[in-house]
PLY file of the C-alpha trace (Angstrom):
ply
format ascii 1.0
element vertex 370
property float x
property float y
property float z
element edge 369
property int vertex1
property int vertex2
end_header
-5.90 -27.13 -33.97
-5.94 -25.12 -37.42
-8.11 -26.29 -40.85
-5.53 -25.08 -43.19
-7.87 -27.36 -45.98
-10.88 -25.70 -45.72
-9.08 -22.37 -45.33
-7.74 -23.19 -49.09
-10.78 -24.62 -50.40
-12.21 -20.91 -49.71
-9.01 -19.08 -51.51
-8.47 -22.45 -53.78
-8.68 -20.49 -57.57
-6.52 -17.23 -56.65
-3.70 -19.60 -54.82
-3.91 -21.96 -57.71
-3.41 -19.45 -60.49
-0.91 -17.17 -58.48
0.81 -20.61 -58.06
0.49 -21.57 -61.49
1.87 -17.80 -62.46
5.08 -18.72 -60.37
5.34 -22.03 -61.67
5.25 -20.35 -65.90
7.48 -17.59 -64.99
10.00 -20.24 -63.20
10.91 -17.06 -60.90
11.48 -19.17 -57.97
13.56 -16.90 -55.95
13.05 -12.76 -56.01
10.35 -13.21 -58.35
7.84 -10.82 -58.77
5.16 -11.97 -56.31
8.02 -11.18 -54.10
8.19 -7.85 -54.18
4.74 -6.93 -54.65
3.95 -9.21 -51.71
6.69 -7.08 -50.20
4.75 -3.72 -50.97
1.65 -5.13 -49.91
2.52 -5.83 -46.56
4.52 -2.56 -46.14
1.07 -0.62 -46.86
-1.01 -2.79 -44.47
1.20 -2.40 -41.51
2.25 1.00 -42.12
6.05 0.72 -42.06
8.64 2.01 -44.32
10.62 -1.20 -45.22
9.64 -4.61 -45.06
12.55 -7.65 -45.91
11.42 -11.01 -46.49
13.42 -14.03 -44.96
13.44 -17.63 -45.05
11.67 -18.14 -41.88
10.48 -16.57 -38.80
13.70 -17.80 -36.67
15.95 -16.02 -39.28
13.73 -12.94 -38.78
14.94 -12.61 -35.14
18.61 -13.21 -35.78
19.17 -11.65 -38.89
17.50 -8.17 -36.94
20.05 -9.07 -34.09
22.94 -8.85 -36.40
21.83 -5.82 -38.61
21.65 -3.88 -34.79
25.35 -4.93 -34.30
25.14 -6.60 -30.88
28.30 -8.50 -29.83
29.28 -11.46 -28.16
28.46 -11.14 -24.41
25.71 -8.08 -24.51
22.35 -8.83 -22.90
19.46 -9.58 -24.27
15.79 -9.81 -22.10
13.22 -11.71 -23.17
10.32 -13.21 -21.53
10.93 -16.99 -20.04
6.91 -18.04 -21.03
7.81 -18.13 -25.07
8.68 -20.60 -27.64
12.55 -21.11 -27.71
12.78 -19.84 -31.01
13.16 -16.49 -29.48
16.06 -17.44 -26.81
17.69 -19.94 -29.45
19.19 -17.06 -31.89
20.48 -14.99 -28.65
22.65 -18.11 -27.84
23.66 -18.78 -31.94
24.89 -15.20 -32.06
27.11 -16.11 -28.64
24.80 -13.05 -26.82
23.54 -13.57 -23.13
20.05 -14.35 -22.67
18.39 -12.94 -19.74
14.81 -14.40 -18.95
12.14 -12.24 -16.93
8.50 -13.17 -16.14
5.54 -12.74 -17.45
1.86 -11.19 -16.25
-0.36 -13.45 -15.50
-3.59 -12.03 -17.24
-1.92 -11.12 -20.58
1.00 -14.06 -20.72
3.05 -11.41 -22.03
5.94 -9.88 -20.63
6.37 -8.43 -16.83
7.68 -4.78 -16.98
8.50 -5.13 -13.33
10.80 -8.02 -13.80
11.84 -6.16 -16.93
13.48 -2.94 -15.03
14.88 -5.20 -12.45
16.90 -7.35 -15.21
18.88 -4.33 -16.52
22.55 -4.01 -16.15
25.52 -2.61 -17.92
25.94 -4.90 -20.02
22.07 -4.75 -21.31
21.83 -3.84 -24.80
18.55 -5.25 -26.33
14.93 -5.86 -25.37
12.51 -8.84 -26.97
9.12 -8.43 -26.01
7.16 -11.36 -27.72
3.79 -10.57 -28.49
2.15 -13.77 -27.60
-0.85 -15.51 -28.61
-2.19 -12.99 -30.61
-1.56 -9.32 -28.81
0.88 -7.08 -27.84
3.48 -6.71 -24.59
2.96 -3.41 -23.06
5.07 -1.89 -26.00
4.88 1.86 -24.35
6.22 0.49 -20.89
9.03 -1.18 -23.20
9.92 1.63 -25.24
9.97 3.78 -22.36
12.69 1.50 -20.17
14.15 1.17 -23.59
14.83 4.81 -24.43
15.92 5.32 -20.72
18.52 2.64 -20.89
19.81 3.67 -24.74
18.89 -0.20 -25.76
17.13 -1.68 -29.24
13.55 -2.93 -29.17
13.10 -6.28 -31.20
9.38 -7.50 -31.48
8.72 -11.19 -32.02
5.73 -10.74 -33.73
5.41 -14.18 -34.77
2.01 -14.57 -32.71
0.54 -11.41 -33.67
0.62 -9.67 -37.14
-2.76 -8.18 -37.78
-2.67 -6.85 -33.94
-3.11 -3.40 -32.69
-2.05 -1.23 -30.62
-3.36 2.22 -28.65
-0.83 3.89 -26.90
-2.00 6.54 -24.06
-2.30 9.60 -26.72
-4.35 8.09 -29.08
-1.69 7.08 -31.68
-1.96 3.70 -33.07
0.28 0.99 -34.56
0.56 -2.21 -36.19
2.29 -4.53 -33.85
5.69 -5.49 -35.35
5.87 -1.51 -35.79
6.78 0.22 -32.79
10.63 -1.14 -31.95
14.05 -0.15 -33.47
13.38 -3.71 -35.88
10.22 -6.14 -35.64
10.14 -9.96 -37.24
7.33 -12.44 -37.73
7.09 -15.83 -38.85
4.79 -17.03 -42.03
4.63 -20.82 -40.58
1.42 -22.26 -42.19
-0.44 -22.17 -38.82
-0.28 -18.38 -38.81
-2.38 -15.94 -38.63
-1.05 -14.63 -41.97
0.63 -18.33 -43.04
1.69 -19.74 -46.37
2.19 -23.46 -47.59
5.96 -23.67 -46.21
8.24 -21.85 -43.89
8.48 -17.70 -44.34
9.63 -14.88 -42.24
9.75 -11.23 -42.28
11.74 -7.87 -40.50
9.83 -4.57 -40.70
11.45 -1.85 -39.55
11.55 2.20 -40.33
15.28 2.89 -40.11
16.65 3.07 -43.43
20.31 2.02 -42.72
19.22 0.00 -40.78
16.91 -1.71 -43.65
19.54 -1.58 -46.09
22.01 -3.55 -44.16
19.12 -6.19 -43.53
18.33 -6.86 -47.20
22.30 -7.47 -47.66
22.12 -10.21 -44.84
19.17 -11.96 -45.75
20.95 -12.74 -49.39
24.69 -14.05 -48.32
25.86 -9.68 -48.05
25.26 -8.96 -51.39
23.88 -5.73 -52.90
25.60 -6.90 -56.27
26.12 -10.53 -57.08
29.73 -11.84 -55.97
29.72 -8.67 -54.00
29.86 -9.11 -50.43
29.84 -6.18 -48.09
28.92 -7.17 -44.89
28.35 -11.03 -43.51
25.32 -12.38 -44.50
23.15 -15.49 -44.40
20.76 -17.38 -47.00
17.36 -16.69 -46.20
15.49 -15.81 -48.72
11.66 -15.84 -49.10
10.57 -18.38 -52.22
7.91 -16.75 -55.00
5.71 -19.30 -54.09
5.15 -18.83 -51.09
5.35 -15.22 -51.48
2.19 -15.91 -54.07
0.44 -17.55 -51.25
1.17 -14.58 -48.66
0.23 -12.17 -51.26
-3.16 -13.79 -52.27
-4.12 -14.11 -48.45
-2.77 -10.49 -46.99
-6.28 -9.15 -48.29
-8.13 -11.58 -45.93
-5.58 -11.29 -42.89
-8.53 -8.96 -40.60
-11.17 -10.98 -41.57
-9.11 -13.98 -40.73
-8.43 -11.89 -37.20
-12.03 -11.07 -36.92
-13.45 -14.77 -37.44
-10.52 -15.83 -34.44
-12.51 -12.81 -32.15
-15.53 -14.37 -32.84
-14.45 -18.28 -32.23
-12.97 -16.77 -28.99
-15.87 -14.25 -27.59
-17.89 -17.55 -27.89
-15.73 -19.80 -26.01
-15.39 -17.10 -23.34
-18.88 -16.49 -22.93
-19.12 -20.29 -22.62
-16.71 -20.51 -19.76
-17.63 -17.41 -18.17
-19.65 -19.20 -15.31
-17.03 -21.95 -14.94
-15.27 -20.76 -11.60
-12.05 -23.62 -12.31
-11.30 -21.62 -15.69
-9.67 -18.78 -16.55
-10.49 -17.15 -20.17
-7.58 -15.05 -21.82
-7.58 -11.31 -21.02
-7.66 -8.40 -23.98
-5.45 -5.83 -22.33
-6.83 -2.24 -22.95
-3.96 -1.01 -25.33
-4.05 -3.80 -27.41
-6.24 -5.64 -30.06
-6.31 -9.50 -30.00
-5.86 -11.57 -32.71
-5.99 -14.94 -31.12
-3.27 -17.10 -32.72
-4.06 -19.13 -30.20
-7.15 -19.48 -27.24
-5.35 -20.26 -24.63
-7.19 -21.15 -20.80
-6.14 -21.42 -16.93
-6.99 -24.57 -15.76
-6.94 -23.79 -12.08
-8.20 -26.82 -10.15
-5.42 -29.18 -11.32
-6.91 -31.30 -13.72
-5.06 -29.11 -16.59
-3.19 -32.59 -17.59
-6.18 -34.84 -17.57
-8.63 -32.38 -19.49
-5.91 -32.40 -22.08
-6.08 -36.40 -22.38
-10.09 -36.26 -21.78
-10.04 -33.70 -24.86
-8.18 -36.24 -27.02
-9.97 -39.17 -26.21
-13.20 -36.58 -27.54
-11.64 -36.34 -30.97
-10.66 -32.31 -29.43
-7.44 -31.31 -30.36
-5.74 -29.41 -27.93
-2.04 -28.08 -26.82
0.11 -27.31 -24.38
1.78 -23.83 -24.99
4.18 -23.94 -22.99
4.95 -26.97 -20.79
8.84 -26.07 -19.84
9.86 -22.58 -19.62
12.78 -21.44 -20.98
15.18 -21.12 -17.91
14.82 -24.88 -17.38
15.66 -25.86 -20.71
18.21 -28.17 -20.86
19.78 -25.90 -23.37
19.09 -22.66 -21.88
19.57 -23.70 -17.91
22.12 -21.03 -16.20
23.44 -20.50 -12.48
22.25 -16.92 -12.89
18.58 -17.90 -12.72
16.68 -17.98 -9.16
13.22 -19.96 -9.65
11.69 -17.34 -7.43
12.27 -14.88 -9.90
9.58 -17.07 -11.80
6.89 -17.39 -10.22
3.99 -16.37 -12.75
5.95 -18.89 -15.31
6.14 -22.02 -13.16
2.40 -21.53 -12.39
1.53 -21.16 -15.88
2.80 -24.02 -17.09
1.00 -26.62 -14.74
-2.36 -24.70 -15.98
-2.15 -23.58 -19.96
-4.27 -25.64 -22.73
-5.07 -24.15 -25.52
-8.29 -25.02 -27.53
-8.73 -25.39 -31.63
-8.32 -21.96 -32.98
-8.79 -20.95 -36.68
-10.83 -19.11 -38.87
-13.21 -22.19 -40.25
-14.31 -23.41 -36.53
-18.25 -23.57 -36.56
-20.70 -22.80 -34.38
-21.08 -27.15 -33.57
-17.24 -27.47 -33.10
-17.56 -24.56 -30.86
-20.73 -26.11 -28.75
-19.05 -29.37 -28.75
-15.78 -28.59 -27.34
-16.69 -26.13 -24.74
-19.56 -28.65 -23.68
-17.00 -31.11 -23.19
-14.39 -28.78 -21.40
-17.04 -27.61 -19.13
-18.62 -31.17 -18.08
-15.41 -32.31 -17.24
-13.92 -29.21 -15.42
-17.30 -27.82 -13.70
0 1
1 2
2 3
3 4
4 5
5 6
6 7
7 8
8 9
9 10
10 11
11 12
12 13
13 14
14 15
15 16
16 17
17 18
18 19
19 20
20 21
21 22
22 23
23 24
24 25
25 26
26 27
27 28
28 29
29 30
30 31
31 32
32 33
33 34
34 35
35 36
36 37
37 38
38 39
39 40
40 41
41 42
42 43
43 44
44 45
45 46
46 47
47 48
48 49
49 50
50 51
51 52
52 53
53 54
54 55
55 56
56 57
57 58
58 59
59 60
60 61
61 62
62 63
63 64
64 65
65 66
66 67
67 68
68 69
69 70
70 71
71 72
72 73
73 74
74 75
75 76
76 77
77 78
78 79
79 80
80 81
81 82
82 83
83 84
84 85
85 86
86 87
87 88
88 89
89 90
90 91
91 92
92 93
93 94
94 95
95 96
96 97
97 98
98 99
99 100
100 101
101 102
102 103
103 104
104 105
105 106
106 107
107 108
108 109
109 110
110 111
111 112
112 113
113 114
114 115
115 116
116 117
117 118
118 119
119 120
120 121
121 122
122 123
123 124
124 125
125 126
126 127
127 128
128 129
129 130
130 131
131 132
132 133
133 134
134 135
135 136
136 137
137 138
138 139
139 140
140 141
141 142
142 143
143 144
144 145
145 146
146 147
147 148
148 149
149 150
150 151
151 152
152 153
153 154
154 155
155 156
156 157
157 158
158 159
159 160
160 161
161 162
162 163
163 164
164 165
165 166
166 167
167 168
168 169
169 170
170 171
171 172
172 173
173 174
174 175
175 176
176 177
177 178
178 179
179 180
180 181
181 182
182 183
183 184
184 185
185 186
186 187
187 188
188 189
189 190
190 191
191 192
192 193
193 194
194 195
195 196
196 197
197 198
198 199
199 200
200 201
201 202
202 203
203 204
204 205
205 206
206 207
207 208
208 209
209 210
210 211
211 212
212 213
213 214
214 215
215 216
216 217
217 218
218 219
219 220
220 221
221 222
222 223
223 224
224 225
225 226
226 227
227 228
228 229
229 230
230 231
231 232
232 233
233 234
234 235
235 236
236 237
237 238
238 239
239 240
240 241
241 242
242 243
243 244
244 245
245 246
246 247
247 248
248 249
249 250
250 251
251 252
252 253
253 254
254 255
255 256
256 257
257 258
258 259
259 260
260 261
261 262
262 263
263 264
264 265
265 266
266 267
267 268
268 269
269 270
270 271
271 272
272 273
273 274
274 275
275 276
276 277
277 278
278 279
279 280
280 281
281 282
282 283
283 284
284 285
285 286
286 287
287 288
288 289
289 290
290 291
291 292
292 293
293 294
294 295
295 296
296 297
297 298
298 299
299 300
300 301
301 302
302 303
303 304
304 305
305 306
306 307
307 308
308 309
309 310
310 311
311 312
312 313
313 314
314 315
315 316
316 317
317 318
318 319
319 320
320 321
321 322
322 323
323 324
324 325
325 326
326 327
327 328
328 329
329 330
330 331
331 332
332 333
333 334
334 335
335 336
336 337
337 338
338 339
339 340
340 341
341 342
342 343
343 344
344 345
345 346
346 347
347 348
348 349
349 350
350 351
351 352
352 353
353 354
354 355
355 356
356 357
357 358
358 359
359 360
360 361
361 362
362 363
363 364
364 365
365 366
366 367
367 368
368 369
């Protein structure tokens, strides 16, 4: 699905030596690379504050406890998602409340979004999946309405943009009360471990953040508020700095794996190709189709018997989760969700496919769906 080896082989001498840098300076933790990584990414996305975290799941729940929610206050998030995103609302004793999602853009349904609000709301999460943005202006407005946070899973998405209707643009991750992305090596943006990061443009709000990401303290032994360890290693914060330069060629390379396999499939009337909303970019963490004849299961198996890796994203939604199952859910309320996950596959998508992969796999995707 991703050729992280030939990725490196192309970045192999300025990984090795910012490695080997870390390594001589046995900075390990808060080292330099650190911070200027930090500054780095701050710059390219156009935020005031960016705090680095262990991983992409402490991202999410360390921005839920800087906001202060509280045992019992709700917080929406889309049901089509990895359960990353619905895992910290239950570790922080919060209420999860799952809406659907469009059916074009995977993302989530505003719709279902107004109709989940009660008193008790206090948060949104719109994750921007598989590589572009919710309808962030349709969530900040119900948002601002309601007096509730934003929190953007941006896991899926850093590099993304987005338009909104006057012309202003931002970096998705950007436009919430707090935003949080994950550095897993498969990433867009991805180093050689695990790595997260909040963004966010609210000082106090950033301040209190950098305390819980390093056990509360501002000064060692200190503790003024409750924190967590998660703290983002100077090696991997070597890697993420040496490959934040590429990041939008990275993005562009995924366009042009994906405007191929769409053109490809454009004729095939049992496949649906992703949609590229108009106030968003796309930065295709994954390429994800609608198989829409049935035979979603057995192209997966026909793929792997082809040598074609190929995945699943998502085949349970979250409100059947054993984990996450609750009375309050009504299966009609999901409709979009339980059809998507009898037709998703997603195809190899990174930024080394060639143009023979490319003719191979949607050759044999084709021959076997047409």
């Amino acid at each position: 699905m991703v050729d992280l080896q030939s990725q490196y082989q192309n970045i192999k001498d300025v990984v090795d030596a910012s490695i080997q840098e870390v390594l001589n300076s046995s900075a390990y933790i808060n080292g330099p690379y650190v911070k200027e990584f930090q500054a780095d990414l701050e710059k390219y996305l156009g935020v005031k504050h960016v705090i680095p975290c262990a991983n992409g799941t402490d991202a999410l729940q360390i921005a839920m406890m800087g906001l202060g929610l509280e045992q019992g206050d709700e917080v929406i998030t889309a049901d089509f998602t990895f359960a990353a995103t619905v895992e910290v609302i239950g570790l922080l004793k919060l209420t999860p409340v799952l809406v659907d999602v469009e059916p074009d853009t995977f993302n989530m349904d505003i719709e279902a979004l107004k109709k989940a609000i009660t008193p008790k709301t206090k948060a949104i999460v719109p994750v921007h999946l598989f590589g572009q943005c919710a309808n962030m202006e349709a969530v900040l407005a119900v948002a601002k309405e309601h007096n509730l946070f934003v929190i953007e899973d941006n896991a899926q998405a850093i590099g993304a943009d987005y338009t909104f209707s006057d012309g202003t643009k931002k970096k998705a991750g950007t436009m919430g009360n707090v935003g949080t992305t994950s550095f897993f090596p498969s990433k867009n943006l991805g180093c050689y471990g695990d790595g997260g990061a909040i963004f966010t443009n609210d000082d106090e709000l950033a301040h209190t953040l950098r305390g819980m990401v390093n056990h509360g303290m501002y000064k060692r032994y200190y503790h003024d508020v409750v924190g967590v360890n998660s703290r983002l290693d100077s090696v991997q914060a070597a890697v993420l700095k040496a490959k934040l330069p590429l990041l939008d060629s990275y993005c562009d390379a995924r366009r042009e794996a994906a405007m191929y396999y769409t053109e490809a499939f454009a004729t095939n009337t049992n496949i649906i190709t992703p949609a590229i909303s108009v106030f968003s970019t796309h930065v295709f963490h994954q390429y994800t189709l609608r198989i829409t004849n049935g035979k979603r299961d057995e192209l997966h198996q026909h793929l792997l018997e082809n040598n074609i890796p190929n995945a699943i994203y998502y085949p349970v939604p979250l409100h059947a989760q054993k984990a996450y199952q609750d009375d309050r859910y009504n299966e009609d309320d999901f409709t979009i969700t339980n059809q998507l996950i009898d037709e998703v596959i997603s195809l190899p998508m990174h930024t080394e496919l060639s143009e023979e992969q490319l003719s191979f796999i949607t050759k044999t995707v084709n021959e076997f769906v047409g």
